[in-house]
C-alpha positions as CSV (number, residue, x, y, z in Angstrom):
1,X,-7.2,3.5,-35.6
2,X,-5.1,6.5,-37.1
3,X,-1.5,6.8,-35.8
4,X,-2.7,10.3,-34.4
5,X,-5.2,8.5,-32.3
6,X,-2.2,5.8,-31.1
7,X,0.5,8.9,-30.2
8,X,-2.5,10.2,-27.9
9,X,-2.8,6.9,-26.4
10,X,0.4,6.5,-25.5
11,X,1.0,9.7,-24.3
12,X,-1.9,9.3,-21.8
13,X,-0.9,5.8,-21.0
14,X,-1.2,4.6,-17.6
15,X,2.5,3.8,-16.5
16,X,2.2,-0.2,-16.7
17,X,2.7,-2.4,-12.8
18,X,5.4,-4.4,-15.2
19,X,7.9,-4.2,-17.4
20,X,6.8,-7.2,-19.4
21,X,7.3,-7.5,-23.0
22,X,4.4,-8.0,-25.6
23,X,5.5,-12.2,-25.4
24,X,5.7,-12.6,-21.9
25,X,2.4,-10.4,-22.0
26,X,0.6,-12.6,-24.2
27,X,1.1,-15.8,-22.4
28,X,0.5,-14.4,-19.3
29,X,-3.1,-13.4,-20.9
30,X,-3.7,-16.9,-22.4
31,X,-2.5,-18.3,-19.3
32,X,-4.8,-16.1,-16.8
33,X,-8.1,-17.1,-19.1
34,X,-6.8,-20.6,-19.2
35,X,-6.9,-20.5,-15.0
36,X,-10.5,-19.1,-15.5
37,X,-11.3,-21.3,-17.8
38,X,-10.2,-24.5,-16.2
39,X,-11.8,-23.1,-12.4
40,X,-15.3,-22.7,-14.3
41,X,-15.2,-25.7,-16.3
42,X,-13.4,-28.0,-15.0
43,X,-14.1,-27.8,-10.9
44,X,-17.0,-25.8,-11.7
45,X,-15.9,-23.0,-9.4
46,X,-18.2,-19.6,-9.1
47,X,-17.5,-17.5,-12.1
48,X,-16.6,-14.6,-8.9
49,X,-13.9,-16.4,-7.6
50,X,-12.5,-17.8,-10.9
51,X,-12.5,-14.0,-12.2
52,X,-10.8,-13.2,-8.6
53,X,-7.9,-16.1,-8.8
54,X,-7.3,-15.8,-12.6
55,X,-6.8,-12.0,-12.5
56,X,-3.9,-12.5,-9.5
57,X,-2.6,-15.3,-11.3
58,X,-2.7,-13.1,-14.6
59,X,-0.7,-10.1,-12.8
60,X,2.0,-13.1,-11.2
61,X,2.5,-14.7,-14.7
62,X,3.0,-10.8,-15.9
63,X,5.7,-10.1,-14.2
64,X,3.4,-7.9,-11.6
65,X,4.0,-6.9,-7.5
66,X,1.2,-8.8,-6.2
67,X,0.1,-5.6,-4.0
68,X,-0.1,-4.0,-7.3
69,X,-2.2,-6.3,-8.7
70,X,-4.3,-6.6,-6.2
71,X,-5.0,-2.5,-5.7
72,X,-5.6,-2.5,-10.0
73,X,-8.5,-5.7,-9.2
74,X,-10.2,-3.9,-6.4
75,X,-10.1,-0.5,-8.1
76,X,-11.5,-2.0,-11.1
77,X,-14.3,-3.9,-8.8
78,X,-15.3,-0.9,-7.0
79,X,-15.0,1.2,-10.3
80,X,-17.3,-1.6,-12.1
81,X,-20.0,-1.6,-9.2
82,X,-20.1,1.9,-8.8
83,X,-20.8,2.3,-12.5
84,X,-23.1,-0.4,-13.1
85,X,-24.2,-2.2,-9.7
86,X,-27.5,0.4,-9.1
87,X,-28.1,-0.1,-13.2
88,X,-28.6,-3.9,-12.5
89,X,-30.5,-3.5,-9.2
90,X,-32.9,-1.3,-11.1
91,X,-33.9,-3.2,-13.7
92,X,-33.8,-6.2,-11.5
93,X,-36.5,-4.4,-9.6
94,X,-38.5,-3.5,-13.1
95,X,-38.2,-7.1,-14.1
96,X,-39.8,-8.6,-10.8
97,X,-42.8,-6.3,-10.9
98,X,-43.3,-6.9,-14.5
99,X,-43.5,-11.1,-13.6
100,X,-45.2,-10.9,-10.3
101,X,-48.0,-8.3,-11.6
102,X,-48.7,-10.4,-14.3
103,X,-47.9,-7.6,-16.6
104,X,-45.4,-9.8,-19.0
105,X,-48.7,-12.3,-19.0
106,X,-51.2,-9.7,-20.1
107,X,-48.2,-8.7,-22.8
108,X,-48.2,-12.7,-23.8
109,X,-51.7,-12.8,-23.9
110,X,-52.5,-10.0,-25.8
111,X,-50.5,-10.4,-28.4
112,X,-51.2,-13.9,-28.7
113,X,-54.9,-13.6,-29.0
114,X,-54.2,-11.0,-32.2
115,X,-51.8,-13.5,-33.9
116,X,-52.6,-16.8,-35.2
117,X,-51.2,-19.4,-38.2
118,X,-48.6,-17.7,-39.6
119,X,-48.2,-14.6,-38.0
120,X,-47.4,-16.6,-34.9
121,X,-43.4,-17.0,-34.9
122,X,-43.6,-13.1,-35.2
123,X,-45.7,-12.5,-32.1
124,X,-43.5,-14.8,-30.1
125,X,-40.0,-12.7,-31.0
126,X,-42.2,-9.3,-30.2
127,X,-43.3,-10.9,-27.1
128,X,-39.5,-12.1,-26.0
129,X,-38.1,-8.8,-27.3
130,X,-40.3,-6.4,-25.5
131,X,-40.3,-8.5,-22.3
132,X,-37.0,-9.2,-22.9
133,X,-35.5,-5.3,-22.2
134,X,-36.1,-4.9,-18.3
135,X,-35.3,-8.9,-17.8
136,X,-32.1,-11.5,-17.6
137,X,-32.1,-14.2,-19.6
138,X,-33.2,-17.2,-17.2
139,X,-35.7,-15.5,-16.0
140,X,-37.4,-14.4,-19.4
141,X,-37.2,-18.2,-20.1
142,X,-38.7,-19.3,-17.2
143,X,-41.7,-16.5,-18.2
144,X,-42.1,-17.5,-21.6
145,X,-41.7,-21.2,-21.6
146,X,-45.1,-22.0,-20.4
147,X,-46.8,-19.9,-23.2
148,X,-44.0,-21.1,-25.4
149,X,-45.3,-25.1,-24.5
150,X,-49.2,-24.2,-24.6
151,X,-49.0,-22.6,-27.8
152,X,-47.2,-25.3,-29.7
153,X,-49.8,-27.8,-27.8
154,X,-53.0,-26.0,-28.6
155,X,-52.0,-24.3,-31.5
156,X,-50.5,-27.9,-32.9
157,X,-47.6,-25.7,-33.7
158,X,-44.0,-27.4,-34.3
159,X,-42.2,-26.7,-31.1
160,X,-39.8,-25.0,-32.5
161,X,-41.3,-23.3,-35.0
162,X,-42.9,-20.9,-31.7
163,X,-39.7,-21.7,-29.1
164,X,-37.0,-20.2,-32.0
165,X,-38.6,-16.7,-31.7
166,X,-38.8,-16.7,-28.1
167,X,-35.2,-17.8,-27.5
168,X,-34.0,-14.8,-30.4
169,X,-35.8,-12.2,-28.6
170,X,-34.4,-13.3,-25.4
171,X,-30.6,-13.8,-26.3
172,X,-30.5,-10.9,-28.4
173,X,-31.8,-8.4,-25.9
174,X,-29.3,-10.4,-23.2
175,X,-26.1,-9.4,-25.4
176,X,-26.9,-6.6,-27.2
177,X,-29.3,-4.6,-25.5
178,X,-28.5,-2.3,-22.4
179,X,-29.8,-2.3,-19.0
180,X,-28.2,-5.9,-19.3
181,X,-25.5,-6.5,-17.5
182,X,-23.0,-7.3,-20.2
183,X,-23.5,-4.8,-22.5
184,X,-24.1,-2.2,-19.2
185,X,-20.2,-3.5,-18.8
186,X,-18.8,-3.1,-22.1
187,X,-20.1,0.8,-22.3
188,X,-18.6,0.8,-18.8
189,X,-15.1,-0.1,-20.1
190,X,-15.1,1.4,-23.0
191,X,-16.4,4.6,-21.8
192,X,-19.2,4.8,-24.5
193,X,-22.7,6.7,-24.3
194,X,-25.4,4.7,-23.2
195,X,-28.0,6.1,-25.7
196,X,-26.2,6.0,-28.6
197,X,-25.2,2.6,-27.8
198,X,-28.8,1.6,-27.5
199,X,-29.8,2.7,-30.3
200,X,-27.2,1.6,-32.5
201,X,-27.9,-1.7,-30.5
202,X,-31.9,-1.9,-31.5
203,X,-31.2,-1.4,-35.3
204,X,-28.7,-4.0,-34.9
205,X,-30.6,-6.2,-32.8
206,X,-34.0,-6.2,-35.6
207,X,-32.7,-7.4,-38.6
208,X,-30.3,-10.2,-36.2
209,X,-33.5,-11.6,-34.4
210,X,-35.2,-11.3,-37.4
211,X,-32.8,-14.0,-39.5
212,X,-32.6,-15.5,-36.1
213,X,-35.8,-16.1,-34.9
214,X,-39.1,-16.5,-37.4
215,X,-36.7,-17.5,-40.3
216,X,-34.6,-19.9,-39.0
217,X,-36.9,-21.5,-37.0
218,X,-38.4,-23.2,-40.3
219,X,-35.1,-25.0,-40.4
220,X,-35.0,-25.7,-36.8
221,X,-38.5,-27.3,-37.0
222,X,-37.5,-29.7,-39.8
223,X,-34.2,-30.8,-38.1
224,X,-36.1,-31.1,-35.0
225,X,-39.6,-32.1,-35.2
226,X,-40.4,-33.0,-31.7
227,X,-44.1,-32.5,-29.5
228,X,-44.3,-29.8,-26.7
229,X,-43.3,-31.8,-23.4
230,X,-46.3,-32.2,-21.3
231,X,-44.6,-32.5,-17.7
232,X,-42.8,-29.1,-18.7
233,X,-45.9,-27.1,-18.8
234,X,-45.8,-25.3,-14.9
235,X,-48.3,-23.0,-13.8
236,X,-48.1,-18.8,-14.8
237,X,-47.0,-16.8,-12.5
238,X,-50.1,-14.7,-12.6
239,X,-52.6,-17.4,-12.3
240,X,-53.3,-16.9,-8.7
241,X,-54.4,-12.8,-9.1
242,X,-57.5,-11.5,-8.8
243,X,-56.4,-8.5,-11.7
244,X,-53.8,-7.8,-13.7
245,X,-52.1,-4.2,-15.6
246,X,-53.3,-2.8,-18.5
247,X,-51.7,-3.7,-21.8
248,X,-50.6,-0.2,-23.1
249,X,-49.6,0.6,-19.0
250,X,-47.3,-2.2,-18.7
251,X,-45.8,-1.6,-22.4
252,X,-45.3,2.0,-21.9
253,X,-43.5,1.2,-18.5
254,X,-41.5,-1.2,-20.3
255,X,-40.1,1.0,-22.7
256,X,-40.4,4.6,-20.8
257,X,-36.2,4.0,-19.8
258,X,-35.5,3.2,-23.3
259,X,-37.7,6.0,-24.8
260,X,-36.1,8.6,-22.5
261,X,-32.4,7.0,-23.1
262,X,-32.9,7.8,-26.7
263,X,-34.6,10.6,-26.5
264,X,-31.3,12.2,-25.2
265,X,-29.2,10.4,-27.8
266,X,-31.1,12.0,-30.2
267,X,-31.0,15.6,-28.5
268,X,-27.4,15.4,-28.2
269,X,-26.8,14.8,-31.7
270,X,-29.7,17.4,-33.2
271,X,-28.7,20.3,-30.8
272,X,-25.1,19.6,-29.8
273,X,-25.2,22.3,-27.5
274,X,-24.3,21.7,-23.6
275,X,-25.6,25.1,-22.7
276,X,-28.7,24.8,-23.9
277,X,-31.3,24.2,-22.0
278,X,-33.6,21.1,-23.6
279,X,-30.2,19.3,-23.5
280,X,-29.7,20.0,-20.0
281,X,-33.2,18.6,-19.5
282,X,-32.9,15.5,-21.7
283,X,-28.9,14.9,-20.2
284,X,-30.9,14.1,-16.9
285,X,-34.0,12.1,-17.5
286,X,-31.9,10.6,-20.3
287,X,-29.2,9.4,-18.0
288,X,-29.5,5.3,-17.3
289,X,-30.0,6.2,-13.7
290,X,-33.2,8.4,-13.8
291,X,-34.5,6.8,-16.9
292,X,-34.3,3.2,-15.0
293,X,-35.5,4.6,-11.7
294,X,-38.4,6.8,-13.4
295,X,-39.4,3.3,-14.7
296,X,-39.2,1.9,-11.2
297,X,-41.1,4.4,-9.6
298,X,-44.0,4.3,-12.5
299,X,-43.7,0.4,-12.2
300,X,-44.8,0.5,-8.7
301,X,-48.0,1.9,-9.7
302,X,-48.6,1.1,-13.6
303,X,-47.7,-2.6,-12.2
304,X,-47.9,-3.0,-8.8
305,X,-51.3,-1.1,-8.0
306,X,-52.9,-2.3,-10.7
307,X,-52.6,-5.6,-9.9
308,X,-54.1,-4.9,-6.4
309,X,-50.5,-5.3,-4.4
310,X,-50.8,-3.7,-0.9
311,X,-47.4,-1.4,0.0
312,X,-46.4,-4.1,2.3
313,X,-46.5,-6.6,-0.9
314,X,-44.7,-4.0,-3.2
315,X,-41.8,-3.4,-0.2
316,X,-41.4,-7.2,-0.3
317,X,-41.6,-8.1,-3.9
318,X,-38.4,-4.5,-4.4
319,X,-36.9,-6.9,-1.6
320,X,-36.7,-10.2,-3.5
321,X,-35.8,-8.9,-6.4
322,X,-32.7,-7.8,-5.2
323,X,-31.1,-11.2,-3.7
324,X,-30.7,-13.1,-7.0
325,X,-28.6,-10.6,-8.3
326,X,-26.0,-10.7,-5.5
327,X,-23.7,-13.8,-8.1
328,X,-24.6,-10.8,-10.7
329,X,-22.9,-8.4,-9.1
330,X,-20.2,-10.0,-8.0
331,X,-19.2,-11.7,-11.1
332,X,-19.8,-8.1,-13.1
333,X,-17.3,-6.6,-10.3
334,X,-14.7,-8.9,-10.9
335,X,-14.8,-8.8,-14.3
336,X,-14.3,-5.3,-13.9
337,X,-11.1,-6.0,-11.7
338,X,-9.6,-8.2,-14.2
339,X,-10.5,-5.4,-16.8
340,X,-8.3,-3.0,-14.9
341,X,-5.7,-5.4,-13.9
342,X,-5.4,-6.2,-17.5
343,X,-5.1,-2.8,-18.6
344,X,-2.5,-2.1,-15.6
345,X,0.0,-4.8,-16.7
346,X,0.1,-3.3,-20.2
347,X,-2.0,-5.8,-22.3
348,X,-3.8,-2.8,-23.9
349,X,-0.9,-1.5,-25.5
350,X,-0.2,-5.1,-26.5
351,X,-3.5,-5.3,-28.4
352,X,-2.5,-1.6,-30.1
353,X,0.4,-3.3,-31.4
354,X,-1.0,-6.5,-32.1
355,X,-4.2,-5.0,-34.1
356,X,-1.7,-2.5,-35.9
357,X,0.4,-5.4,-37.3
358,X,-2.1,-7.8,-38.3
359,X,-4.4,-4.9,-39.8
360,X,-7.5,-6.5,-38.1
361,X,-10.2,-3.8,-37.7
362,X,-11.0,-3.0,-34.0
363,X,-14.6,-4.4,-34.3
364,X,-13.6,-7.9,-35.7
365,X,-11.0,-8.4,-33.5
366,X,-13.5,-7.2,-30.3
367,X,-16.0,-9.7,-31.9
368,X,-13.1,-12.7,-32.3
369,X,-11.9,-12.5,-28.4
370,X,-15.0,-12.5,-27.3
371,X,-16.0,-15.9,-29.6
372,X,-13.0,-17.0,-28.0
373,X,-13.6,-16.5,-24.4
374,X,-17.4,-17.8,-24.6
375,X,-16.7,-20.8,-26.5
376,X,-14.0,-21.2,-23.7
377,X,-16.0,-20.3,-20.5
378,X,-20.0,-20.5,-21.8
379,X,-20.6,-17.3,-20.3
380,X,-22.2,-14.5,-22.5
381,X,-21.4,-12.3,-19.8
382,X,-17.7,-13.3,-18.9
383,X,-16.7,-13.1,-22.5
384,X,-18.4,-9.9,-22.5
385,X,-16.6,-8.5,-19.7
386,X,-13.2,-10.1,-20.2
387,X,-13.4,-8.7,-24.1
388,X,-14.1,-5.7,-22.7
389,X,-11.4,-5.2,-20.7
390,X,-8.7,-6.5,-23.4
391,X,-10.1,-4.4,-26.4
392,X,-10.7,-0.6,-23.7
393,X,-7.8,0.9,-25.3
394,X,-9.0,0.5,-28.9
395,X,-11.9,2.9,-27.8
396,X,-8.9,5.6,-27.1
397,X,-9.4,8.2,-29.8
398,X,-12.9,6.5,-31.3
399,X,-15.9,8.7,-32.1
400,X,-19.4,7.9,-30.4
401,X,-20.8,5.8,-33.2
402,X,-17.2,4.1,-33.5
403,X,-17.2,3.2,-29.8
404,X,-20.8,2.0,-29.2
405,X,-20.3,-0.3,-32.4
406,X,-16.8,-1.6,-30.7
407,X,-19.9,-2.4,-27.2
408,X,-21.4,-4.1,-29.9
409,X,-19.2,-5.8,-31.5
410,X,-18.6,-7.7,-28.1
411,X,-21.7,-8.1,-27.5
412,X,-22.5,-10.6,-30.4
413,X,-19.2,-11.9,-29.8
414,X,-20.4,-13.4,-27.0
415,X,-23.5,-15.3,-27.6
416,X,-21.3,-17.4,-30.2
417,X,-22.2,-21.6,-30.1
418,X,-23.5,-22.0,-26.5
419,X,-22.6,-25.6,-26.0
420,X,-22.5,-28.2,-23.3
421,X,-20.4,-25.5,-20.9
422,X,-23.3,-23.1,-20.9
423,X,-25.7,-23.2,-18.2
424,X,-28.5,-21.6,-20.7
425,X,-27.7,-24.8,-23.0
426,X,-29.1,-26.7,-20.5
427,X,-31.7,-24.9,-19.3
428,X,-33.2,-25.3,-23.1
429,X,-32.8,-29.0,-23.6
430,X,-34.3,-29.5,-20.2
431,X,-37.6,-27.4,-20.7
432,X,-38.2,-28.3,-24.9
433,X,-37.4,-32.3,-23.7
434,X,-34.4,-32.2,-26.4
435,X,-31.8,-34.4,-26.4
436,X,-28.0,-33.2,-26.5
437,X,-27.7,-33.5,-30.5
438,X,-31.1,-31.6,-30.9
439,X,-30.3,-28.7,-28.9
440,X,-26.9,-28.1,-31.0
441,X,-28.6,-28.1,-33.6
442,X,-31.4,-25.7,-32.8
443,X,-30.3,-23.6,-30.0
444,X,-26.8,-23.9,-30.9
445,X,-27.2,-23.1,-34.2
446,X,-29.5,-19.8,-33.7
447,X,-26.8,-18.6,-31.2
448,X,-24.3,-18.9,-33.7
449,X,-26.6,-17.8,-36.3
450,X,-27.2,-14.4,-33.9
451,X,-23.5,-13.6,-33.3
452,X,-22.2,-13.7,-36.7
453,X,-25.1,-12.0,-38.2
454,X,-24.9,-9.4,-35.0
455,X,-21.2,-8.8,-36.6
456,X,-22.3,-8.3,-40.1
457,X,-24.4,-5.9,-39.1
458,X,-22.4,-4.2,-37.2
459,X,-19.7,-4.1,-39.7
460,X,-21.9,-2.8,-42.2
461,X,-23.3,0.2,-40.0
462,X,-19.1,1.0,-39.5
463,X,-18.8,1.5,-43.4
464,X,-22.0,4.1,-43.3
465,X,-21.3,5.9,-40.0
């Protein structure tokens, strides 16, 4: 960051709810994430209400008026959920009637009956990437596994020469990928565009899942040669309908939000021109909002209809979808309150001066807090969030590219070494019947293996843009 860009800064500087200095400031950071950390970890306390208590105790340790504190975390909340909340809903809603249509099953199927032998590793990251965009994480798993365990069993495949690919796809989309909450968060905070961000994010995200998935897995299948588990195999979620949507129907719905998204990246770049009127047009379909709830609204028929779902069905399966992501939202919201409240007590000047002294560039020392905080936590998305808020002032005076790869940067951050404090960690060894030692060094290592390769990449894209 020039010393143009850090004048401006200052000058627009929020007036800080302490007169702290950078010391006191710093320990009352390490010791707010340690009181999140140790409520997460250690009395296994909701990730909401351990974002809530460590941001007050952050603002206390500060220095801070605890009214002041508490208006920055409930501005920041409110700011966060207004910004984000409907983004999550919607693809939360896309997500359901892509599993209960069985339109991520004719995806699977398809695929699958094109690829065989070799070509099979690749067909299972396309699979997990594709259905990966409108889904979170657990859920994608809980899809995939099944086809994941009958491959490898009928196939005679080496389990983890097919379950690699399919975790890659998954965890890449998860942290680098928008409509996911995480990186939805980091754009959020650091005020980046959404389009740019995304597509920045998908030519990061190929060559990463690429190393990631089909590559590494040949590795992962020596290390770990075990047999698909046979009591893991549950039934598809499809199994039980009478029809199912198209292949190109259900792809197109997919991606129609991330076509139109980048669409208007791409119009705002080419023409540049706020007055004119294809930009106007693309600025509105283009914007998360519509693009998502375009995809929604096509969903209900590409998806829903076509798999012979009455309105009363479709009502009820919109419904459902919308009570898991109540923890989401919350836990998204306060991470957005400790964003602000970290911002308020002056820790983003802090981490001007600290990134200015050291000479650490901006995107490695986004990408090193969040390591931090996940190794810390085991949350993807509360390293995403917390890095967020610690690294928003760095965005101040950034260009579009410069900001989007800073969204990015965090992002990979935080899928660094999921270990025994993540729940996803568990969720693995339980469904591939690994033992501790043999998901470290599988889906341990390809986490890893994604984040620091996520980095390079995004490094390397800095030097060209």
């Amino acid at each position: 960051m020039t010393s143009l860009s850090v004048e401006v800064l200052a000058a627009d500087a929020v007036e800080p709810i302490t007169s702290a200095g950078n010391a006191q400031l710093g320990m009352a950071v390490l010791a707010g994430i340690a009181v999140i950390v140790l409520l997460i970890t250690t009395f296994k306390l909701h990730a909401f209400l351990a974002l809530t208590i460590g941001s007050l105790a952050l603002g206390a340790f500060a220095g801070a008026p605890l009214a002041a504190t508490v208006d920055s975390f409930t501005a920041g909340l409110g700011k966060t959920v207004a910004g984000v909340g409907v983004l999550i809903a919607l693809g939360a809603i896309l997500g359901k009637l892509l599993a209960d249509s069985g339109g991520a099953d004719q995806i699977v199927d398809t695929i699958l009956a094109r690829a065989s032998g070799r070509a099979m590793p690749w067909a299972m990251v396309l699979i997990a990437s594709v259905i990966g965009l409108p889904l979170f994480f657990e859920v994608g798993i809980v899809l995939l596994i099944p086809v994941v365990l009958l491959v490898a069993k009928r196939g005679d495949y080496s389990l983890m020469r097919i379950g690699i690919p399919a975790l890659a796809g998954l965890s890449v989309m998860h942290g680098l990928i928008p409509p996911h909450p995480g990186p939805l968060v980091a754009i959020d905070a650091l005020g980046a565009d959404l389009g740019v961000t995304l597509a920045l994010g998908v030519l990061v995200a190929i060559p990463t899942v690429i190393i990631a998935g089909p590559l590494f897995s040949r590795y992962a299948a020596r290390w770990v040669d075990i047999p698909a588990p046979e009591n893991m195999i549950p039934a598809r979620p499809s199994e039980d309908l009478e029809k199912r949507p198209g292949f190109g129907p259900t792809v197109a719905t997919v991606l129609l939000p991330v076509v139109l998204m980048l669409v208007k990246a791409l119009v705002d770049i080419v023409v540049d021109n706020p007055d004119n009127a294809v930009q106007k047009v693309t600025d509105v379909i283009g914007s998360p909002l519509i693009a998502l709830l375009a995809a929604v609204l096509v969903g209900l028929f590409t998806l829903g209809r076509a798999a012979g779902f009455t309105k009363e069905r479709l009502s009820s399966t919109v419904e459902k979808s919308l009570a898991p992501i109540a923890g989401v939202l919350m836990i998204v919201g306060a991470g957005g309150g400790l964003k602000q409240t970290l911002i308020d007590v002056g820790v983003g000047q802090m981490i001007l001066d600290f990134s200015e002294n050291w000479s650490i560039p901006a995107l490695l020392l986004a990408w090193l807090i969040a390591v931090a905080i996940r190794l810390a936590t085991g949350s993807a998305t509360v390293a995403t969030i917390s890095a967020a808020g610690l690294v928003a002032p760095l965005a101040e005076g950034m260009g579009t590219s410069e900001t989007a790869l800073l969204v990015l940067a965090i992002g990979a951050g935080s899928l660094f070494f999921s270990h025994v404090n993540d729940a996803g960690f568990w969720l693995v060894k339980e469904y591939f019947g690994m033992n501790v030692g043999q998901t470290i060094k599988t889906w341990s290592v390809m986490e890893t293996i994604i984040s620091v390769v996520g980095i390079v990449f995004v490094l390397l894209l800095s030097l060209a843009l």
